[in-house]
MIDOBA-468946 format. One line per 2 residues: number of its first residue (from 0); for each residue x, y, z of C-alpha. Coordinates in nm, 4 decimals, decimal comma. Each point is the difference from the previous one (the first is absolute). Example, Ala and Ser with C-alpha at 12.3 -4.5 7.8 and 13.67 -1.06 7.14 Angstrom:
<pts>
0 = 1,2300:-0,4500:0,7800 ~ 0,1370:0,3440:-0,0660
</pts>
This chain:
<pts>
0 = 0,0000:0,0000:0,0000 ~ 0,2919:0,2154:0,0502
2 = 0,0987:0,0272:-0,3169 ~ -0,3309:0,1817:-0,1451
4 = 0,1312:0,2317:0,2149 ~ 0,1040:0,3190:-0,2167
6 = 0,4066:-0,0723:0,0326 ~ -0,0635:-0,2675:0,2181
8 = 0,3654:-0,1698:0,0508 ~ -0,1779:-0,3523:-0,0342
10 = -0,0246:0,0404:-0,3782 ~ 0,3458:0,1075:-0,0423
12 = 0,0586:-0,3437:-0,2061 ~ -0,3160:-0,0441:-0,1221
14 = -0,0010:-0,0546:-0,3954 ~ 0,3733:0,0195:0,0020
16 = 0,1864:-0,2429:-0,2302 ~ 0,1643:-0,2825:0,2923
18 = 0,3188:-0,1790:-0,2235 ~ 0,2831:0,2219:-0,0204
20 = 0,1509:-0,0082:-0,3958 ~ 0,2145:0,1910:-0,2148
22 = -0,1199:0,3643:-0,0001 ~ -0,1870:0,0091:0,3516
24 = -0,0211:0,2864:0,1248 ~ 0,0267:-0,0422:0,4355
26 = 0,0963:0,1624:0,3246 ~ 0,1729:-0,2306:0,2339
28 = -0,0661:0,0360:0,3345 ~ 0,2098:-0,1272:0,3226
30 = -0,1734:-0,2949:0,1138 ~ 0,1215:0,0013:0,3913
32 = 0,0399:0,2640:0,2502 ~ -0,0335:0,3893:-0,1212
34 = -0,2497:0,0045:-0,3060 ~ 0,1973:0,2043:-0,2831
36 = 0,0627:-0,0425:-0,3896 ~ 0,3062:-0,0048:-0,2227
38 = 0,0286:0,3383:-0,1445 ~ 0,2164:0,1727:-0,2411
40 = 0,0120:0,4011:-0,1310 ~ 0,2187:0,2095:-0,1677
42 = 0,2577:0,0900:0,2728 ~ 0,3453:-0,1640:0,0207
44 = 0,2050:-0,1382:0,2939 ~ 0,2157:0,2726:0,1159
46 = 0,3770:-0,0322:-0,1249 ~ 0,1246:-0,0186:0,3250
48 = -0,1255:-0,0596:0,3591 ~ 0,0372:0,1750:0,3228
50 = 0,2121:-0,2891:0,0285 ~ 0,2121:0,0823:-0,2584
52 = -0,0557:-0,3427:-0,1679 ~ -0,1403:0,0208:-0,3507
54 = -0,3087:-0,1065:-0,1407 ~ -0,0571:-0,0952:-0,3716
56 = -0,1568:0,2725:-0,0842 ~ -0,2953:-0,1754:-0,1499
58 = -0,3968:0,0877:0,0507 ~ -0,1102:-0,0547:0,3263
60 = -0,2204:-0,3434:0,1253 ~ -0,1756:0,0249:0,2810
62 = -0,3065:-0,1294:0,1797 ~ -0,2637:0,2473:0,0835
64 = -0,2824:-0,0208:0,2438 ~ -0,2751:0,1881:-0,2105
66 = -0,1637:-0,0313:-0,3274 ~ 0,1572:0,1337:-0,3437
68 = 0,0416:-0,0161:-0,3547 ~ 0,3874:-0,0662:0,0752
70 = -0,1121:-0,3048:0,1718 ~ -0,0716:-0,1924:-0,3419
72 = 0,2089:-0,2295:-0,1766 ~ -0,0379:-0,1719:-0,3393
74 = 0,1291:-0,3909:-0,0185 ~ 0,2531:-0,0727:-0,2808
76 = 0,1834:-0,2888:-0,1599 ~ 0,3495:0,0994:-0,0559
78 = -0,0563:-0,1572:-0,3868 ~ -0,2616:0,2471:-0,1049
80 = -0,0908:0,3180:-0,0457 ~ -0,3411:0,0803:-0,0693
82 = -0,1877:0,0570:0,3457 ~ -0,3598:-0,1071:-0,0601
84 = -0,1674:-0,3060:0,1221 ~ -0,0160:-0,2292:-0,2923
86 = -0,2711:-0,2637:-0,1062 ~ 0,0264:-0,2547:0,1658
88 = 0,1481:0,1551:0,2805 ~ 0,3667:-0,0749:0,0539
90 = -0,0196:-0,1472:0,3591 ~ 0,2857:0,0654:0,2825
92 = 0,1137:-0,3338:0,1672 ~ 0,1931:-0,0676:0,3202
94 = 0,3585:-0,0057:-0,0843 ~ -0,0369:0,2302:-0,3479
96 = 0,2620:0,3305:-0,0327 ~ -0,1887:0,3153:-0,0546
98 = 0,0997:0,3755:-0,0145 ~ -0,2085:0,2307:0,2043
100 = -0,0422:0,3373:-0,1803 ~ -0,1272:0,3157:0,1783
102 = -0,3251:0,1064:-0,1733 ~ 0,0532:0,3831:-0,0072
104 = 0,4215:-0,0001:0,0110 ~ -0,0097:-0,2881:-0,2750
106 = 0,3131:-0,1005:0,1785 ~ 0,0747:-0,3919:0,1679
108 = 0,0214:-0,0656:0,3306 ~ 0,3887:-0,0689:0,0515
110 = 0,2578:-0,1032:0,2475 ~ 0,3797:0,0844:0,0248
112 = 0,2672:-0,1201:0,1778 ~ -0,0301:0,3329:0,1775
114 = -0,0988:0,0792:0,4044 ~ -0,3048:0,0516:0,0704
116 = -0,0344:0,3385:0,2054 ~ -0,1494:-0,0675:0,2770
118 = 0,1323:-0,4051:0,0629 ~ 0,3494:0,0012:-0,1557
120 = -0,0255:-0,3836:0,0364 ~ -0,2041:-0,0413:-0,2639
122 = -0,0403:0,1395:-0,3700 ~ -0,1517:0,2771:-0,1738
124 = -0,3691:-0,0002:-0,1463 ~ -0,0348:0,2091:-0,2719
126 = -0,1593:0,0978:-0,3518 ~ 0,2507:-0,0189:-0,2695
128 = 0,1503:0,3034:-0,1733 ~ 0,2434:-0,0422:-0,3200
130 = 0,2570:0,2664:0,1066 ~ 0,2146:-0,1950:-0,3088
132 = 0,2543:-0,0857:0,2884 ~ 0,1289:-0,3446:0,1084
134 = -0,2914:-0,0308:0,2116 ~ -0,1966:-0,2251:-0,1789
136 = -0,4110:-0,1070:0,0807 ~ -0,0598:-0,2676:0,2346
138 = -0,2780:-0,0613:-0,0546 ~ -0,1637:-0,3282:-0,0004
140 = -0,1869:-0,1696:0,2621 ~ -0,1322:-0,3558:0,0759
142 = -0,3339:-0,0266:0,1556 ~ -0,0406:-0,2658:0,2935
144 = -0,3875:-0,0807:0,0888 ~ 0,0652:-0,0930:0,3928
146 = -0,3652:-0,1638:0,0226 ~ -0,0299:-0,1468:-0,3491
148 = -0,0967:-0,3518:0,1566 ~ -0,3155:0,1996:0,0767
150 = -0,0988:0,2272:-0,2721 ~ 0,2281:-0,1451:-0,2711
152 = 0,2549:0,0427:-0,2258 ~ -0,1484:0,3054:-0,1833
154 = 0,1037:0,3433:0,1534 ~ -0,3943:0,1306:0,1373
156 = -0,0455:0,3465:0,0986 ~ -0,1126:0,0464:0,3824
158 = 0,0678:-0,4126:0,0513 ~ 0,3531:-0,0532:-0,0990
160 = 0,2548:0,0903:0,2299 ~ 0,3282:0,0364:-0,1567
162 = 0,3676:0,0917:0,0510 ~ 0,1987:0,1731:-0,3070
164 = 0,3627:-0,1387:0,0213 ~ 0,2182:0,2321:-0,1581
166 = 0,1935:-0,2245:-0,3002 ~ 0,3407:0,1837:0,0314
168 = 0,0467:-0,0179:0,3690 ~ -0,2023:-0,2711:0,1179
170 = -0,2047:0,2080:0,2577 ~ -0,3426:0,0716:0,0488
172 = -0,1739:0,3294:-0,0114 ~ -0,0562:0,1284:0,3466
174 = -0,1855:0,2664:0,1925 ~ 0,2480:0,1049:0,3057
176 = -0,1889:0,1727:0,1760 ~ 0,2158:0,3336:0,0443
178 = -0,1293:0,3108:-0,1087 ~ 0,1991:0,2277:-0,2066
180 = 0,1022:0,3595:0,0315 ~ -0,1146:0,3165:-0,1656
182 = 0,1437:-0,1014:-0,3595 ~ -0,2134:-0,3136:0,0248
184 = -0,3307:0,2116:0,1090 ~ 0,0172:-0,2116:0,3169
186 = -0,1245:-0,3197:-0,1950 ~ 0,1253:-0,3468:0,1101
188 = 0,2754:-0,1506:-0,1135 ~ -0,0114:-0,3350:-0,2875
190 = 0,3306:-0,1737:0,0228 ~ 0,1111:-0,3798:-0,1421
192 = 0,0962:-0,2421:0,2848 ~ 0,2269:-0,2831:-0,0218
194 = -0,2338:-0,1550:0,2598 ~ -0,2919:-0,1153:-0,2224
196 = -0,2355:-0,1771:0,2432 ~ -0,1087:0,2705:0,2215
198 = -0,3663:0,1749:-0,0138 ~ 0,0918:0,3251:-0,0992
200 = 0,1212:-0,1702:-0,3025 ~ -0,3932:-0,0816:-0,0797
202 = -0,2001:0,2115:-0,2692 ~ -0,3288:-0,0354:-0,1357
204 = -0,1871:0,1379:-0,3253 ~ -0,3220:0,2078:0,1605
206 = -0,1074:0,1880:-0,3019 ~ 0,0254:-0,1100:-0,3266
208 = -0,1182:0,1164:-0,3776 ~ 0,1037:-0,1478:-0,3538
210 = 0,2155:0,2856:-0,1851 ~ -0,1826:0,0375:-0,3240
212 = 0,1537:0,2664:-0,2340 ~ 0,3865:-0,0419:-0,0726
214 = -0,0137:0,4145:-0,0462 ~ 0,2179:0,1330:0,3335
216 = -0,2265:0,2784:0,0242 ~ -0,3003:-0,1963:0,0007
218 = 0,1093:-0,2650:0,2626 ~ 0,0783:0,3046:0,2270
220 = -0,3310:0,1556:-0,0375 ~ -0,1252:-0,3557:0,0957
222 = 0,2529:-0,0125:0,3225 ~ -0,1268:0,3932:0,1243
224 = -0,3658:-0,1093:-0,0391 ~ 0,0479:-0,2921:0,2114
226 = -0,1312:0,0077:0,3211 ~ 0,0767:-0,2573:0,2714
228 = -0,3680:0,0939:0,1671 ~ -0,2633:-0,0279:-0,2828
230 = -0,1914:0,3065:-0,0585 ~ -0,2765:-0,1780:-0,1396
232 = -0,2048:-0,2531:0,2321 ~ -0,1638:-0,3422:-0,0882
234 = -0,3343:0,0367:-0,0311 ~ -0,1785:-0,2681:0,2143
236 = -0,4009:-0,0454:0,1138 ~ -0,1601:-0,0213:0,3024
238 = -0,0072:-0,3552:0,0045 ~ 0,3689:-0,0268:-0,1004
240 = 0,1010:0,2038:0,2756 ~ -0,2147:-0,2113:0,2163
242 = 0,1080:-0,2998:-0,0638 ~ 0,3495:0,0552:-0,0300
244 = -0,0319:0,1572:0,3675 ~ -0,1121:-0,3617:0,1176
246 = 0,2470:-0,1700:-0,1116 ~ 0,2367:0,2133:0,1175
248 = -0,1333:-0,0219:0,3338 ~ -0,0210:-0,3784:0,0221
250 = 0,3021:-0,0987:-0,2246 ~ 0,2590:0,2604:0,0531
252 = 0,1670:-0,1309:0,2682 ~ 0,0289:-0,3296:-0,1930
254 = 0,2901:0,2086:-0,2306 ~ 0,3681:0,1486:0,0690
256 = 0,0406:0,3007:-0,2287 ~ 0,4006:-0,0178:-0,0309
258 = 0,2047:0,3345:0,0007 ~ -0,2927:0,2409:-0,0272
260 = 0,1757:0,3464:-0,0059 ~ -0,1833:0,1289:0,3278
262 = 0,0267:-0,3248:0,1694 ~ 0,1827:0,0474:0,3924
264 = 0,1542:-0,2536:0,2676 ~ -0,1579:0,0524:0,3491
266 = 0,3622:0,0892:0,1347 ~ -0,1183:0,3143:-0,2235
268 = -0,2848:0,1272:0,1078 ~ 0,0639:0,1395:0,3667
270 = 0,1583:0,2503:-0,1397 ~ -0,2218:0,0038:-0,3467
272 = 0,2940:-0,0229:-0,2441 ~ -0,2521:-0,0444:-0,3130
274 = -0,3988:0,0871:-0,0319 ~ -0,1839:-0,1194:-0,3102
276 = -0,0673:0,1946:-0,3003 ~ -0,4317:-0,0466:-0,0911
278 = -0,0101:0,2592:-0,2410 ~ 0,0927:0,2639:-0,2072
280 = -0,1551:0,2572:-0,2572 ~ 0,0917:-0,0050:-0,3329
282 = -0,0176:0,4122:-0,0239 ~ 0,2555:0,0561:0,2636
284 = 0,1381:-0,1094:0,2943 ~ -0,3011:-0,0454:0,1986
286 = -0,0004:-0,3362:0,2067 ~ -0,1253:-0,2062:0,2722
288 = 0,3081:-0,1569:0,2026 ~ -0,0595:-0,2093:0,3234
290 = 0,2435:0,1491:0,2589 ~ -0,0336:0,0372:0,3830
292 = 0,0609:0,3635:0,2106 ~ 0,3290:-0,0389:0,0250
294 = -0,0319:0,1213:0,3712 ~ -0,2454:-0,2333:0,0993
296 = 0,1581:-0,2397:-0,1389 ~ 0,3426:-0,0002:0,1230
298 = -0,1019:0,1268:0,3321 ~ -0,2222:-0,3055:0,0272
300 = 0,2971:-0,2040:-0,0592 ~ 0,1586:0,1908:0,2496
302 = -0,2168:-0,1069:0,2745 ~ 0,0016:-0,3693:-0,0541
304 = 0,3588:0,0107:0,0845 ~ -0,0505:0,2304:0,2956
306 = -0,3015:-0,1913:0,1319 ~ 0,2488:-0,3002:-0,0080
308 = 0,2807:0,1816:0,1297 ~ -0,2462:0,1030:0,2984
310 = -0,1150:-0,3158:0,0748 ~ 0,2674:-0,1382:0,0382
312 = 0,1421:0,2284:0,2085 ~ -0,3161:0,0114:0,2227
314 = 0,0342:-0,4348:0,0583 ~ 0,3746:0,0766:0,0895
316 = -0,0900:0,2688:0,2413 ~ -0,2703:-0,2403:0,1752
318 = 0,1997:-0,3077:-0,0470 ~ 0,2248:0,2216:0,2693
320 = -0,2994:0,1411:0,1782 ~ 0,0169:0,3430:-0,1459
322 = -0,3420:0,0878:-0,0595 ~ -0,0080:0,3129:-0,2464
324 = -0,4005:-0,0382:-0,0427 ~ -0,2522:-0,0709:0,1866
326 = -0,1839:-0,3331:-0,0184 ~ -0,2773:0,1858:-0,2067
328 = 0,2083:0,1833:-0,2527 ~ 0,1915:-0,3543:-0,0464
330 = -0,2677:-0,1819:-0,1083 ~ -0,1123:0,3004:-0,2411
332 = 0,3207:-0,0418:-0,0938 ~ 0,0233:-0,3675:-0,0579
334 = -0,3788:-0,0116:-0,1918 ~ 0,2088:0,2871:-0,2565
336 = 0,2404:-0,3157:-0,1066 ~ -0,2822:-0,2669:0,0448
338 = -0,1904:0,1596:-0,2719 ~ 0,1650:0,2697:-0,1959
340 = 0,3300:-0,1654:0,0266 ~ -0,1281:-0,3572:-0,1002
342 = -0,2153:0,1009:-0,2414 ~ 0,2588:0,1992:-0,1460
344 = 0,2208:-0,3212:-0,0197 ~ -0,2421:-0,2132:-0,1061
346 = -0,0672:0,1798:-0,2929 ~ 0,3510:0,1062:-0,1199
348 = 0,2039:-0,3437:0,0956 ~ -0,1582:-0,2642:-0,2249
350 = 0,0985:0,2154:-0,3157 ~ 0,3180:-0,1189:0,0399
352 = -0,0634:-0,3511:-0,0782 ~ -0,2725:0,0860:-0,2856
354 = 0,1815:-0,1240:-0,3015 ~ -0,2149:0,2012:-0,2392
356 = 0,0727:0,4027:-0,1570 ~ -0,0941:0,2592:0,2819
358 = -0,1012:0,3565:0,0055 ~ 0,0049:0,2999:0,2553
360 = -0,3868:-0,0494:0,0331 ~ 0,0309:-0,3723:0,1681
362 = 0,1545:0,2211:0,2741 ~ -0,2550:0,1770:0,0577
364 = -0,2019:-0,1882:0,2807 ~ 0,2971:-0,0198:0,1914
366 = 0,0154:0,3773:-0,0352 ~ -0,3033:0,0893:0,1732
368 = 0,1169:-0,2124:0,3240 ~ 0,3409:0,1802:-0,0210
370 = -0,1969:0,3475:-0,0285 ~ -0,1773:-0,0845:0,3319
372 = 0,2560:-0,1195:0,1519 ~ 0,1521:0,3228:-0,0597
374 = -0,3059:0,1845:0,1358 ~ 0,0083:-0,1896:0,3185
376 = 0,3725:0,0406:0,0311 ~ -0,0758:0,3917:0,0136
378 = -0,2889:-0,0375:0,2484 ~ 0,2367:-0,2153:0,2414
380 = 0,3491:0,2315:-0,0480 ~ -0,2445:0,2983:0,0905
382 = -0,1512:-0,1908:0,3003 ~ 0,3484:-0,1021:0,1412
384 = 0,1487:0,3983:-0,0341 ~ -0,2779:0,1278:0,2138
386 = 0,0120:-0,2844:0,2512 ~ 0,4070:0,0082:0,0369
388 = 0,0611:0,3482:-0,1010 ~ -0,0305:0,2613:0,2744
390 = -0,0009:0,3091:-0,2304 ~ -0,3418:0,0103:-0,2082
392 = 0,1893:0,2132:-0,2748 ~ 0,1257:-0,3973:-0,1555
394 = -0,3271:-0,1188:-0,0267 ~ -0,0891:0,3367:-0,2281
396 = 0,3101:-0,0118:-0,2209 ~ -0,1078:-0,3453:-0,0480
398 = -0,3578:0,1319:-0,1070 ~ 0,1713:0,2141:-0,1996
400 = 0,2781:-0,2363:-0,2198 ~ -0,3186:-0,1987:-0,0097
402 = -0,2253:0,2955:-0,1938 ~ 0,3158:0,0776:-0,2240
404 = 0,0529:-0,3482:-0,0778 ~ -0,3953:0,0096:-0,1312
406 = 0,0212:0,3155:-0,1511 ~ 0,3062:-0,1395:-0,2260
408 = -0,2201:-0,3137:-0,0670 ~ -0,2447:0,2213:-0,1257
410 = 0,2664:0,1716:-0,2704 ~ 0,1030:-0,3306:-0,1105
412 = -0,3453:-0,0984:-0,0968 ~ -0,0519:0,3159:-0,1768
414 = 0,2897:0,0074:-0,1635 ~ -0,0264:-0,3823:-0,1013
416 = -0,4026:0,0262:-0,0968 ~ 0,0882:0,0769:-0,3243
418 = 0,0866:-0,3986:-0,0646 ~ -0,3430:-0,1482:0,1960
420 = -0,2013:0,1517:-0,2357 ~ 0,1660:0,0672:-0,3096
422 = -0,2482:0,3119:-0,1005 ~ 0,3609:0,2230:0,0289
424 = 0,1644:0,0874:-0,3111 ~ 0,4044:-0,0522:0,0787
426 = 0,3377:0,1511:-0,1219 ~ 0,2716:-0,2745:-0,0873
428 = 0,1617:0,2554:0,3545 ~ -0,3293:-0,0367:0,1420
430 = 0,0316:-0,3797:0,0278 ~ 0,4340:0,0159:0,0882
432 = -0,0878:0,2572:0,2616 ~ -0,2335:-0,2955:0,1348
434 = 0,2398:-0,2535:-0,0098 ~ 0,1616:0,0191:0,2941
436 = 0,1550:-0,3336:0,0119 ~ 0,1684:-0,1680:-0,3166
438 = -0,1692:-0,3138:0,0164 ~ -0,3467:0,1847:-0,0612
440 = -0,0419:-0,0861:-0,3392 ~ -0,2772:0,2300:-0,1295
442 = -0,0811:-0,0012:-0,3523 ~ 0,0110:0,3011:-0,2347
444 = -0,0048:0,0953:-0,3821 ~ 0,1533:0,2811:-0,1435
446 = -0,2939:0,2567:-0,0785
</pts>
């Protein structure tokens, strides 16, 4: 049902072609950890480092956490030159050597035996540039489909996971993980690794067209129209809707939706590294983006630790017949971790033995316990200044952090709205000034 939605980011692959062939048109997109895509543009690697060391001087490779054009690649064989898909479609296998050409630079993706800037260890990723120099292209790459005793021999957009072993050197193309400087716009950093069998070594193909006109200019028309969030939505009845929501309901647990780019670990979402992208206009910028009040959120996460901390401080304290509360306030005390605590637990712990793709949203129920849990923590830290505090001025200033603290919940909300509703338009620095943490990966086309 989601993806009649108007840019709904369930139909993202729907009526896409699925085997990969000569003249595909894709964006490959890190399959583990941070969601970004290979990109390429115009600008070159410095000619020397702050290091002093020198680069190649070739176009810069990187992988970059938001949608664009630069993000699309067209597959080659190294044997031939015209780009279209032919008929019958020239089919890439596991094990076949392909050239991966940039679709608006025109130039191959390319390796030297060069340092890469930010891990020296391993080698340069870059788009190849004939400076008619002894530097010659690199430029040839062997595709490895990792689970091809599931989906087959047959590279398959969105299915296929893959590894692209670089033919000169042996290594695999890698996302490291560093970010680089100002020359590199602050983009991550693509590198080939010697060690091949590692998961930042895994790719995937999550968009995917058929190139259809051999004319340059037309294939980048094609590339700038693209848009990785259709603009136009499925059209789907009543009934359709309806019955697709029951089976989603009853069946949907039944399925494991591998490497969805939104996807979290529950070690993640204390701190809500990643919320979930639901939609996103096809006029602007305008979206609708599950993620928490950062305030609430983190200082709910904040008092399950201090409501432990407590606690167990408390039992050592009576374990030596300290009493710091009185019998009363104990067991108000005690009935906060009997119920807030433990449902708080029971709610968040299982997800780590849930062998299935999981979202920010499964975290949810836990949340609420954690939020009053965090209430009740107030209510008792207030209760224990005036009782062990002689001078009244403590309990106020607690009153007072306390009204501050909601006032600044209050701004966040505001200043977040703009993503519960999507009814905002937004600036491209509209939705960077929201991103406050790196690993929020909202969505937004170029207007």
């Amino acid at each position: 049902m989601m993806a009649s939605l108007e840019g709904g980011l369930a139909s993202i692959t729907k009526g896409q072609p699925i085997t990969v062939a000569h003249g595909s048109q894709i964006t490959l997109r890190h399959s583990h950890g941070r969601t970004c895509w290979l990109h390429s543009h115009q600008h070159v690697y410095p000619i020397r480092y702050s290091d002093k060391r020198g680069s190649s001087h070739q176009q810069q490779v990187t992988c970059y956490s938001f949608k664009d054009v630069n993000n699309w690649w067209i597959v080659k064989r190294p044997e031939k030159n015209e780009l279209v898909v032919e008929n019958p479609i020239d089919a890439i296998k596991h094990g076949d050597v392909i050239q991966l050409v940039h679709g608006l630079t025109s130039r191959a993706l390319n390796s030297h035996d060069v340092a890469a800037p930010m891990s020296p260890q391993c080698q340069e990723v870059s788009c190849y540039i004939d400076y008619n120099i002894s530097m010659a292209a690199q430029n040839l790459w062997k595709v490895d489909i990792i689970n091809r005793e599931q989906m087959g021999n047959v590279w398959r957009a969105i299915q296929s996971q893959v590894r692209l072993i670089h033919l000169n050197s042996n290594q695999a193309l890698r996302y490291s993980g560093k970010q680089l400087p100002d020359w590199g716009f602050h983009q991550h950093e693509v590198v080939t690794d010697r060690i091949i069998y590692q998961d930042d070594t895994i790719w995937n193909v999550e968009e995917h067209v058929y190139t259809k006109s051999e004319d340059q200019k037309d294939r980048e028309r094609d590339i700038i129209a693209s848009e990785m969030i259709p603009t136009s939505a499925p059209q789907l009845s009543f009934w359709n809707k309806f019955f697709e929501l029951q089976y989603k309901m009853l069946f949907k647990g039944t399925e494991s939706v591998q490497n969805h780019m939104f996807s979290s670990e529950p070690i993640e979402w204390p701190l809500m590294v990643r919320g979930i992208a639901y939609w996103v206009s096809n006029h602007d910028n305008a979206q609708i983006h599950l993620i928490g009040n950062i305030m609430t959120w983190y200082t709910a996460t904040f008092s399950v630790v201090v409501y432990c901390l407590l606690f167990v401080f408390y039992l050592l304290r009576r374990r030596r017949l300290c009493f710091d509360l009185e019998n009363d306030d104990w067991e108000i005390f005690k009935a906060i971790g009997l119920v807030f605590l433990q449902g708080y637990l029971f709610n968040y712990i299982p997800y780590f033995f849930v062998e299935r793709t999981l979202f920010l949203h499964n975290y949810l129920p836990a949340y609420y316990f954690k939020i009053l849990l965090t209430a009740a923590l107030f209510e008792h830290i207030y209760v224990l200044i005036k009782k062990t505090v002689q001078n009244k001025i403590a309990a106020k200033l607690f009153v007072v952090f306390v009204l501050v603290w909601l006032m600044y919940v209050i701004y966040i909300f505001k200043r977040f709205t703009v993503l519960n509703y999507g009814v905002t338009k937004l600036t491209l620095n509209d939705i960077r000034n929201l991103k406050w943490r790196d690993s929020w990966d909202f969505i937004y086309h170029r207007n």
